[in-house]
C-alpha positions in Angstrom: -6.8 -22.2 -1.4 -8.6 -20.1 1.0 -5.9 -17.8 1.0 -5.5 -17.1 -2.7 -9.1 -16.7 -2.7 -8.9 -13.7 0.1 -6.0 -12.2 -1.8 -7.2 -13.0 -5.6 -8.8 -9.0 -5.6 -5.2 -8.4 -5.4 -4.5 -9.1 -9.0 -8.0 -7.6 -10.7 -7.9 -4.7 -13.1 -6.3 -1.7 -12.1 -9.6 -0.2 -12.2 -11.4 -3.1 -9.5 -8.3 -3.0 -7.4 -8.3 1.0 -7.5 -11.6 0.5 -6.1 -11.0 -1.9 -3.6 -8.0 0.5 -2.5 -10.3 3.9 -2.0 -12.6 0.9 0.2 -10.2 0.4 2.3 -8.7 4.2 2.4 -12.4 5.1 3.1 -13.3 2.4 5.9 -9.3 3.8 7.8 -10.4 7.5 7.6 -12.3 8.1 10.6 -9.1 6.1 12.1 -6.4 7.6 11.3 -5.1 10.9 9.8 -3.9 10.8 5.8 -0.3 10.4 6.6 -0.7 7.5 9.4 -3.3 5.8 7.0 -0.3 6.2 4.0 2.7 5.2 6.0 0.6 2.0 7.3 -0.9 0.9 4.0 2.7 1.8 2.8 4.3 -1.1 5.3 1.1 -3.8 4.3 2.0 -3.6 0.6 5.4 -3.3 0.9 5.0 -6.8 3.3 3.3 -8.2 0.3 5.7 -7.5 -2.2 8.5 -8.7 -0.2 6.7 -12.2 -0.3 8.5 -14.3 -3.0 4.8 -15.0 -3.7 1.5 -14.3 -3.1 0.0 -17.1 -3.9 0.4 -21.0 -4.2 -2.3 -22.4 -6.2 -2.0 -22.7 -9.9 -5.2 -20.2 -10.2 -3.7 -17.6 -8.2 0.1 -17.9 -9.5 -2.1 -16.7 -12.9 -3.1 -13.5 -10.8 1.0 -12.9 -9.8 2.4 -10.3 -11.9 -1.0 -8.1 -11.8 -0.7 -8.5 -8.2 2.5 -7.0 -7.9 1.6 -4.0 -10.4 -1.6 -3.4 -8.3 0.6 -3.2 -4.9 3.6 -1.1 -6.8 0.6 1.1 -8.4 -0.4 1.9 -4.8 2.4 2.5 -3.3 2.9 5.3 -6.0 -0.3 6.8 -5.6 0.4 6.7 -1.3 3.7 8.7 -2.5 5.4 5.7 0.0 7.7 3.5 -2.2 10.4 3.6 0.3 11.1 4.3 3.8 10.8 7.7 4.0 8.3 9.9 5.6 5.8 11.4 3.7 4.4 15.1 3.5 1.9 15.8 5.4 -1.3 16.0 3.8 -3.9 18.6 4.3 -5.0 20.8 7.4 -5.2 18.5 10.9 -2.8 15.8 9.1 0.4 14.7 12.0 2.9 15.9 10.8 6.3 13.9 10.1 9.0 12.7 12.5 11.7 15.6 11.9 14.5 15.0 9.8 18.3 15.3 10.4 20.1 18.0 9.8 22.8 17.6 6.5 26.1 16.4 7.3 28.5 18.6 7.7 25.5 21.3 9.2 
């Protein structure tokens, strides 16, 4: 129960979770650089939505599918759905691991 209560901000409106999102982007940004903050939030949510759930009381198995739009909205905004590196973003940002030449180069 505890649990679903931590993660229940997970499935507010898009507009509360957007702002719970920016909280957390804004407590990591004297830690880390935009594209480590991204590329680390990216691997969180993408650990959540690999769960087959989120939640496991009645209450927060209500909260499921806006959970999982929350996370994939996110992840979109992060420009991190998948694996891949992201650009660099802004001056001072690291910049990302080099990529490998095309086959056949």
């Amino acid at each position: 129960m505890l649990l679903d209560a931590d993660l229940a901000v997970l499935g507010s409106s898009p507009q509360q979770y957007s702002r719970y999102s920016n909280g957390i982007s804004l407590e990591y940004a004297s830690l880390y650089g935009p594209y480590e903050y991204a590329a680390g939030r990216s691997r969180v949510l993408r650990s959540f939505l690999a769960r087959p759930q989120l939640f496991f009381t009645a209450a927060g198995r209500r909260l499921e599918g806006q959970a999982r739009a929350n996370l994939e909205a996110e992840l979109r905004e992060l420009g991190h759905t998948g694996e891949a590196p992201l650009a660099p973003d802004g001056p001072g940002a690291a910049a990302p691991p080099p990529s490998e030449p095309p086959q056949g180069a």
